[in-house]
VOGU-3710 file (C-alpha; in Angstrom, 3 decimals, decimal comma):
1> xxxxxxxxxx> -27,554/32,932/3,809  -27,349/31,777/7,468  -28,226/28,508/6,876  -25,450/28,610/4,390  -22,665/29,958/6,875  -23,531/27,123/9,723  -23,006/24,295/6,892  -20,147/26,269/5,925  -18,710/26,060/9,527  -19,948/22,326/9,647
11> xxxxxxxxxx> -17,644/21,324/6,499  -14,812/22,957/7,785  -15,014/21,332/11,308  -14,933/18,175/9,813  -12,346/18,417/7,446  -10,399/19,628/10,187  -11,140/16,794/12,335  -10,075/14,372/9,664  -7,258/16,258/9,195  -6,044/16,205/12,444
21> xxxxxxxxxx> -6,729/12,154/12,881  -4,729/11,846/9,651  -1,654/14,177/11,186  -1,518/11,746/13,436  -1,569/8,672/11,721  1,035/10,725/8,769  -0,262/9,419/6,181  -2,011/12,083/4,432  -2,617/13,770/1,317  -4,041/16,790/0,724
31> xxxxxxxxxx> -5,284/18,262/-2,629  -6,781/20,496/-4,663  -9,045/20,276/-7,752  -7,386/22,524/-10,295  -10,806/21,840/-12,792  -12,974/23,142/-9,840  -10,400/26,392/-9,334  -11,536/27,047/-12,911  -15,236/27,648/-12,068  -13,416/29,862/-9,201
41> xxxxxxxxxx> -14,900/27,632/-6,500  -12,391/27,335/-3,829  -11,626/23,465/-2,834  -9,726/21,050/-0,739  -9,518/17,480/-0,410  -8,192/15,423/2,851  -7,005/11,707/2,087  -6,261/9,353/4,782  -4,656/6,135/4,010  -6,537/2,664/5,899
51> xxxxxxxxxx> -4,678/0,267/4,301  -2,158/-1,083/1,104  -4,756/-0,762/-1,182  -7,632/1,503/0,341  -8,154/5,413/1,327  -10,847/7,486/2,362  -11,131/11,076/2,540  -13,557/14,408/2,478  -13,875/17,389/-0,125  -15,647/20,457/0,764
61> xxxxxxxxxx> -16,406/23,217/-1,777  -17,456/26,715/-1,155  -18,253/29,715/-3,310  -20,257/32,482/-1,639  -20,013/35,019/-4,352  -21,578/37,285/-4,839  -21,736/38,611/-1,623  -24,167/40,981/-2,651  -27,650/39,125/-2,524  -28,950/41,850/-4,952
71> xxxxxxxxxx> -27,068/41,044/-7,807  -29,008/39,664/-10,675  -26,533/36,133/-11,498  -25,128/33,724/-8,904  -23,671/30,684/-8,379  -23,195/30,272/-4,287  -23,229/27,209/-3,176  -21,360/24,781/-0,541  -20,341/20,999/-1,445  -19,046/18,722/0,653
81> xxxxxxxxxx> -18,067/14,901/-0,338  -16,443/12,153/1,345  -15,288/9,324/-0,783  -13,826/6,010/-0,835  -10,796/4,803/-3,163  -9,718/1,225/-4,063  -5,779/1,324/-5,698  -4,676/-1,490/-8,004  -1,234/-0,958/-6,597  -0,451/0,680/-3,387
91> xxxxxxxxxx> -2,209/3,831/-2,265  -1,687/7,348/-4,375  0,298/5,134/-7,177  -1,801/4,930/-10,646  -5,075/3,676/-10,548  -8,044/3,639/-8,833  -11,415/2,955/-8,427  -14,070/4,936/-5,905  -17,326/5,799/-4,748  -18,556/8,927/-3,187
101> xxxxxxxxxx> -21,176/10,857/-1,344  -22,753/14,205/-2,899  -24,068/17,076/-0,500  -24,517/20,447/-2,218  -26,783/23,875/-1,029  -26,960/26,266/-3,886  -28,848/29,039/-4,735  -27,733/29,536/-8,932  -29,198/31,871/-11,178  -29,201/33,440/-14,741
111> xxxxxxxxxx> -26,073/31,186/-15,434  -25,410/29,174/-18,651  -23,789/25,779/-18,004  -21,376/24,119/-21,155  -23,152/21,258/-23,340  -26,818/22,745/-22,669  -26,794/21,276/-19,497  -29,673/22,653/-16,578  -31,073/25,092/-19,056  -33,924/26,032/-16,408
121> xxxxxxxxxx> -30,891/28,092/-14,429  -30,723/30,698/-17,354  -34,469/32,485/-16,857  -34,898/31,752/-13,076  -33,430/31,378/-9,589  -33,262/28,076/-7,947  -32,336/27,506/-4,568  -32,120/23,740/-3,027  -30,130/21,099/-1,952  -29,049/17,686/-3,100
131> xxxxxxxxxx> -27,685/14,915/-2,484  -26,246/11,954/-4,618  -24,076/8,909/-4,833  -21,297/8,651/-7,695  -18,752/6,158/-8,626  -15,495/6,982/-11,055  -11,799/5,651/-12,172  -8,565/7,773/-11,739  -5,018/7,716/-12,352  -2,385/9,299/-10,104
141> xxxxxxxxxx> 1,039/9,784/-11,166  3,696/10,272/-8,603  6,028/13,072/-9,167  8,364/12,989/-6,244  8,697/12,351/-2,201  5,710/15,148/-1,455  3,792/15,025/-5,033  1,265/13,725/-7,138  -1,096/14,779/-9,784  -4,185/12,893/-10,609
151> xxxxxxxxxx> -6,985/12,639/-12,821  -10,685/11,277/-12,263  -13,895/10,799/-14,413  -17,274/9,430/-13,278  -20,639/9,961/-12,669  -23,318/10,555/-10,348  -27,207/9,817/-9,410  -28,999/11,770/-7,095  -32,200/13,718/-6,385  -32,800/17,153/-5,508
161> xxxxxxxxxx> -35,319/19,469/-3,676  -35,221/23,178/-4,969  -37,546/26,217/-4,705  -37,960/28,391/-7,654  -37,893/32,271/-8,153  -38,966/34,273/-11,290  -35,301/36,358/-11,422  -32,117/35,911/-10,284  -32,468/39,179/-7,671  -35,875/40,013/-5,997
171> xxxxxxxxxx> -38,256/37,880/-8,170  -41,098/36,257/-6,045  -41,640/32,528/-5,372  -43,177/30,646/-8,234  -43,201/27,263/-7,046  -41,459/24,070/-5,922  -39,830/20,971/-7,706  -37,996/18,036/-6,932  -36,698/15,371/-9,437  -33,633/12,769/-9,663
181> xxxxxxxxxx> -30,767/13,711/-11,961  -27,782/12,520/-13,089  -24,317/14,551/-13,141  -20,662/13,959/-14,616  -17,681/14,260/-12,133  -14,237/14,870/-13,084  -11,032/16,235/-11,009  -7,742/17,066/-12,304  -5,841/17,616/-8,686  -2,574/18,587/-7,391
191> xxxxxxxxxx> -1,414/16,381/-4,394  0,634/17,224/-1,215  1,812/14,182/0,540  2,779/13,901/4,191  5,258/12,565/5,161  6,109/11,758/1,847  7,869/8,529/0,363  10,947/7,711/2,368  14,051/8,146/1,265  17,113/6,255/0,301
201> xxxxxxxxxx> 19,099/6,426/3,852  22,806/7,814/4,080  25,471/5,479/2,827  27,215/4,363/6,587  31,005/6,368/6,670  33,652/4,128/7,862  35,450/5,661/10,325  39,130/7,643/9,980  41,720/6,135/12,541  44,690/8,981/13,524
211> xxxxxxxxxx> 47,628/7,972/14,716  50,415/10,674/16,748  54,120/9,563/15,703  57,566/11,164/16,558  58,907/13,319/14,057  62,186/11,428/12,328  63,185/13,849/9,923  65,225/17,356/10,955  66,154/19,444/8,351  68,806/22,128/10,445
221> xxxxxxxxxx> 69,363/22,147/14,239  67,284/25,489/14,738  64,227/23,717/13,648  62,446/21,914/16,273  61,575/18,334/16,287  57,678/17,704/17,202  55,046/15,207/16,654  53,211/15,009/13,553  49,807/13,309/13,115  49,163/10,795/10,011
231> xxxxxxxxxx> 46,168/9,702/8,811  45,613/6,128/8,133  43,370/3,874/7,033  42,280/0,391/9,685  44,520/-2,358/9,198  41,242/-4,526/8,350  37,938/-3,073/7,567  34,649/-5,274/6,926  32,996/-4,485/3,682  29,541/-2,853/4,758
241> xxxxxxxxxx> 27,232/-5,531/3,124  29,185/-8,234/4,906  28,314/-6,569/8,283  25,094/-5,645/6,535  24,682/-9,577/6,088  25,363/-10,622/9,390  22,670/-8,413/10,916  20,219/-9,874/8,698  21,030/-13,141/7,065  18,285/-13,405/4,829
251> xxxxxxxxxx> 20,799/-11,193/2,288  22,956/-13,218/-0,213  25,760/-12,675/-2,609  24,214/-13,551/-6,016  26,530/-16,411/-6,457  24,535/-18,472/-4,122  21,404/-17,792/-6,362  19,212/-21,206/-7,521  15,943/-20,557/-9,546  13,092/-21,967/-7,132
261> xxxxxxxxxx> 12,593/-25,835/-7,470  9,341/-26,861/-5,801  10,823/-30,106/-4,961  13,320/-28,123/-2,046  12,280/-28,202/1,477  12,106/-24,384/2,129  11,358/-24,038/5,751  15,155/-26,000/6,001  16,959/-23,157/5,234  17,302/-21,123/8,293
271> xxxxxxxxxx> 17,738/-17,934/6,393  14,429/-17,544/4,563  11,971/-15,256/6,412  7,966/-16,939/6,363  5,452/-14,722/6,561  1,957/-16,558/7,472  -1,238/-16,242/6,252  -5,109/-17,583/8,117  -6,577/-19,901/6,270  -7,564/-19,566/2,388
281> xxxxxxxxxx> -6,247/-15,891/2,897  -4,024/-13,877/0,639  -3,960/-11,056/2,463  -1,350/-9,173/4,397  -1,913/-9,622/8,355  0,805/-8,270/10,390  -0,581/-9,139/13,444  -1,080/-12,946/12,515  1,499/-14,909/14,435  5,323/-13,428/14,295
291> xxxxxxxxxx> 4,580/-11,267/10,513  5,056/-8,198/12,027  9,081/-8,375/12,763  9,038/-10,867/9,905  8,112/-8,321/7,491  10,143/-5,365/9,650  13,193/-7,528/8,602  12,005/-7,883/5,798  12,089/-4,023/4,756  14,848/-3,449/6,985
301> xxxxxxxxxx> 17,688/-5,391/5,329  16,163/-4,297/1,597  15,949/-0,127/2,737  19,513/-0,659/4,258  21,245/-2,472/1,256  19,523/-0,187/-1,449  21,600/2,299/0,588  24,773/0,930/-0,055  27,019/2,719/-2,696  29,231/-0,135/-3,819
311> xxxxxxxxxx> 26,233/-3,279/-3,727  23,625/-3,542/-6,008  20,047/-5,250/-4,927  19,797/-7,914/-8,162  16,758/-10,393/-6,812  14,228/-10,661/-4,146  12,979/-13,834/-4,528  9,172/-14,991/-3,303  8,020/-18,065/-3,358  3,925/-18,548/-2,693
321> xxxxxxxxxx> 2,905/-21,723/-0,945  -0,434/-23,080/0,339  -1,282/-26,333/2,247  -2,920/-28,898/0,933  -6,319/-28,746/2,105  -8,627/-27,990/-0,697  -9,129/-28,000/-4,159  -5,623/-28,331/-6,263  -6,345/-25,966/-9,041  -7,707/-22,970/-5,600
331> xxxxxxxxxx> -4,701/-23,755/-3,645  -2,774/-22,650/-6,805  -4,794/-19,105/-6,907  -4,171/-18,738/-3,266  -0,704/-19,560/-2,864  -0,554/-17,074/-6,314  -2,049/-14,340/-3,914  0,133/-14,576/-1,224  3,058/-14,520/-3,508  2,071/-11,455/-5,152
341> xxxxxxxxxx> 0,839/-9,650/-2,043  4,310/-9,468/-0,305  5,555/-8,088/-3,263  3,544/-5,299/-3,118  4,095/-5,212/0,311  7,390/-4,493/-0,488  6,847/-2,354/-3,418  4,427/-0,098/-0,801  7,375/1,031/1,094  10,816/0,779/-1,286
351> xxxxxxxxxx> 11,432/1,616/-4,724  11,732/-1,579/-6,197  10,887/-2,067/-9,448  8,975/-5,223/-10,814  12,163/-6,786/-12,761  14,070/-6,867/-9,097  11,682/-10,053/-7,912  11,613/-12,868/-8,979  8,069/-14,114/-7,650  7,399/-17,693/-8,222
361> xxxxxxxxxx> 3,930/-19,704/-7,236  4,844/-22,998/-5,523  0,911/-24,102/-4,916  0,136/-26,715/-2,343  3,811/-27,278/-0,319  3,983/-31,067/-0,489  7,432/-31,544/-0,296  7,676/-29,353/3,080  4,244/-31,000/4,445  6,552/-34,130/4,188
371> xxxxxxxxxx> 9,027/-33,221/5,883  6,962/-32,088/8,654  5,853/-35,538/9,168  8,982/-37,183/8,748  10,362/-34,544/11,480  6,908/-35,738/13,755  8,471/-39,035/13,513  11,324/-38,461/14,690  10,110/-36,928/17,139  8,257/-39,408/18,646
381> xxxxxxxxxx> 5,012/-38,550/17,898  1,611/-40,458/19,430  0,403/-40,762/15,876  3,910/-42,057/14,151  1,969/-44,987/12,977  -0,669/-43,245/11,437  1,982/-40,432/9,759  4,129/-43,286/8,773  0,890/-44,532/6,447  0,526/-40,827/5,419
391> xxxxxxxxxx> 4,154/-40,739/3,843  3,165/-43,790/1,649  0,309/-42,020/-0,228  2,271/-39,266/-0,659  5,080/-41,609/-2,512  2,774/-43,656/-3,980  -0,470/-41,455/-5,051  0,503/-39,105/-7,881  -2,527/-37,320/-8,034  -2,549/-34,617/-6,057
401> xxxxxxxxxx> -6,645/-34,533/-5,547  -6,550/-38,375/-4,876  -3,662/-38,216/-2,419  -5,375/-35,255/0,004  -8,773/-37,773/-0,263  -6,848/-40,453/0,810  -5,188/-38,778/3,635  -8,608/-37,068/4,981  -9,553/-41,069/5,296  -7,255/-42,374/7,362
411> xxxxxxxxxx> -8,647/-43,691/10,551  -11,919/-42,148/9,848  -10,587/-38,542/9,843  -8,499/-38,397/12,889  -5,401/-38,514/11,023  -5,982/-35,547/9,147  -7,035/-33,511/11,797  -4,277/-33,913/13,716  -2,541/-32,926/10,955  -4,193/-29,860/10,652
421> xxxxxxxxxx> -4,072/-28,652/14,147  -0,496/-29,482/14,555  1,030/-29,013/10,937  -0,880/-27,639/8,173  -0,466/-24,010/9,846  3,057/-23,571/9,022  1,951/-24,291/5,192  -0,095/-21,251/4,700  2,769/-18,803/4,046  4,465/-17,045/1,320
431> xxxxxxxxxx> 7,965/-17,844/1,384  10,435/-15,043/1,751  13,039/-16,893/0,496  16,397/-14,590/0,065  17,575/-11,264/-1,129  20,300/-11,153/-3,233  22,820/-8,526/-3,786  26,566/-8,184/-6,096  29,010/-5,305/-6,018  28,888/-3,039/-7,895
441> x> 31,775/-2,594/-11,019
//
């Protein structure tokens, strides 16, 4: 029983640690497992959320009755599990994948399990521990700004050292046993989020101008004449989304919409927003170059027009891009990835729903990577004459796989690796091209 009570106190001290490191980083969930309530075991799990698409977290277990060690039937025992979860789409939205760690003390007797399952726990006591790795699948569904309920199956492998007793109260030792096993897992659990998903920010109020003006009108010479105060609307008052589109100019009337054509230059319109990526990387690195404020901007101008009562958010359009450098048919996956990435990037922090983008996959960015060397020109670049011979291929050699060999030739290499130190960087990016917006009717 003492041994019991110090795990006991161990389990709790570390849920409460996690807890408080994920009170401080607020993003938490906290949850209980409404299948475990059933077998009256009380439980809790603590979630903390690492990144888009991953979470860890601990769930501790205890049931210490009955109290009463002389009672015939029991099932005390402590659990305590820390986990890992991989989510398709952003963290505590629909599915996911995991793996977890099993630690259990128990001490079970004269109790029947569903299915025919441990049958040696009916005619004798068994005390032990175990210990065992499981992986399972779940679902969450989101059910507002604080909750979520979600469902898990899986399984379990794991071994287990026990001593055995001839009754469930007094009955003397009768021997020792370990063996492996293997055990189902399932969880049907009520989530608490904290903070909770944002939400959709007060509409700005323009403001009321008041103006004093002398009384004109007297209606009999006992009345007195005094001021009265009207209330009157600014001469000229700036629509919200044009201010709105000031602040940020990535934001566009939908009139100025064009589908994405992969023969544009994209970095030449000063509006888009970029956000980078390291090489053959489709992953979301705020701290690579400038992303951070990029993608700040990014979700401030969409969180402050989705605020707006009289606009309407109709398009965020993405386009994915990669550089040249590889294989034609990878660059495609890649720029793919990036594309799709800062859409869930997005779709992580506003409520934007998949028919508001329009995500298209540009592949390797020729038509930019030539203007970067035509803009080197111009420049006066020591290697104009070699970049001058690099525009020619790319006139002249439709095949995209030929054209990058013919490039990495060029003056035995040098020419493209100047090119890659000095150019190829700004290639690796998704493009954030606009968002677009109309008024509402």
């Amino acid at each position: 029983m003492k041994r019991m009570n110090k795990i006991a106190k161990l389990a709790c001290l570390t849920t409460f640690l996690l807890g408080s490191l994920q009170l401080e980083a607020q993003n938490v969930t906290i949850s209980n497992n409404l299948l475990y309530d059933a077998w009256l075991t009380p439980n809790l799990r603590v979630g903390l959320r690492l990144a888009p698409h991953w979470s860890v977290g601990v769930t501790g277990g205890y049931r210490p009755w009955p109290t009463d060690d002389h009672k015939s039937k029991k099932w005390k025992h402590l659990l305590v599990s820390p986990s890992v979860r991989y989510w398709t789409d952003s963290v505590n939205v629909h599915h996911f994948f995991g793996v977890n760690l099993i630690y259990a003390h128990y001490n079970i007797a004269e109790v029947k399990f569903p299915f025919g399952l441990y049958k040696g726990f009916r005619n004798e006591r068994r005390q032990g521990d175990l210990g065992a790795l499981g992986a399972f699948y779940g679902y969450s569904w989101p059910l507002g700004r604080h909750w979520n309920i979600e469902a898990l199956v899986g399984a379990a492998v794991g071994y287990t050292k026990y001593d055995r007793y001839e009754c469930g109260e007094c009955g003397s030792k009768i021997g020792e046993k370990n063996r492996w096993f293997v055990i189902p897992q399932a969880a049907l659990n009520i989530v608490f989020n904290l903070p909770g998903r944002p939400k959709k920010a007060a509409q700005p109020v323009e403001p009321i101008q008041t103006t004093t003006i002398p009384a004109v009108v007297q209606t009999h010479p006992a009345v007195k004449t005094d001021s009265v105060q009207v209330v009157t609307k600014p001469e000229s008052v700036e629509p919200a989304i044009q201010r709105l589109a000031k602040e940020y100019p990535v934001l566009a009337n939908i009139s100025e919409y064009k589908p994405y054509d992969c023969s544009q230059v994209l970095r030449r319109d000063n509006r888009a927003l970029f956000v980078y990526f390291p090489m053959a990387k489709t992953d979301i690195r705020p701290e690579w170059r400038d992303n951070q404020q990029t993608l700040d901007q990014i979700i401030d101008a969409t969180k402050k027009l989705l605020a707006l009562d009289d606009t309407r958010l109709c398009k965020i359009q993405i386009v994915g891009l990669a550089s040249f450098d590889g294989s034609v048919k990878l660059n495609a996956k890649i720029a793919e990835g990036r594309a799709e990435a800062l859409k869930k990037y997005i779709q992580d922090r506003l409520a934007v729903s998949d028919d508001q983008f329009e995500v298209s996959y540009g592949g390797e960015d020729w038509a930019d990577f030539r203007d970067q060397i035509e803009e080197a020109i111009a420049n006066g670049s020591s290697k104009s004459a070699e970049l001058r011979k690099v525009l020619e291929i790319i006139d002249n050699e439709p095949d995209l796989a030929r054209r990058e060999q013919k490039i990495r030739k060029l003056h035995y290499g040098h020419t493209y690796q100047y090119i890659k130190e000095h150019l190829l960087a700004d290639q690796r990016n998704s493009g954030y091209l606009r968002v677009y917006y109309d008024y509402k009717k």
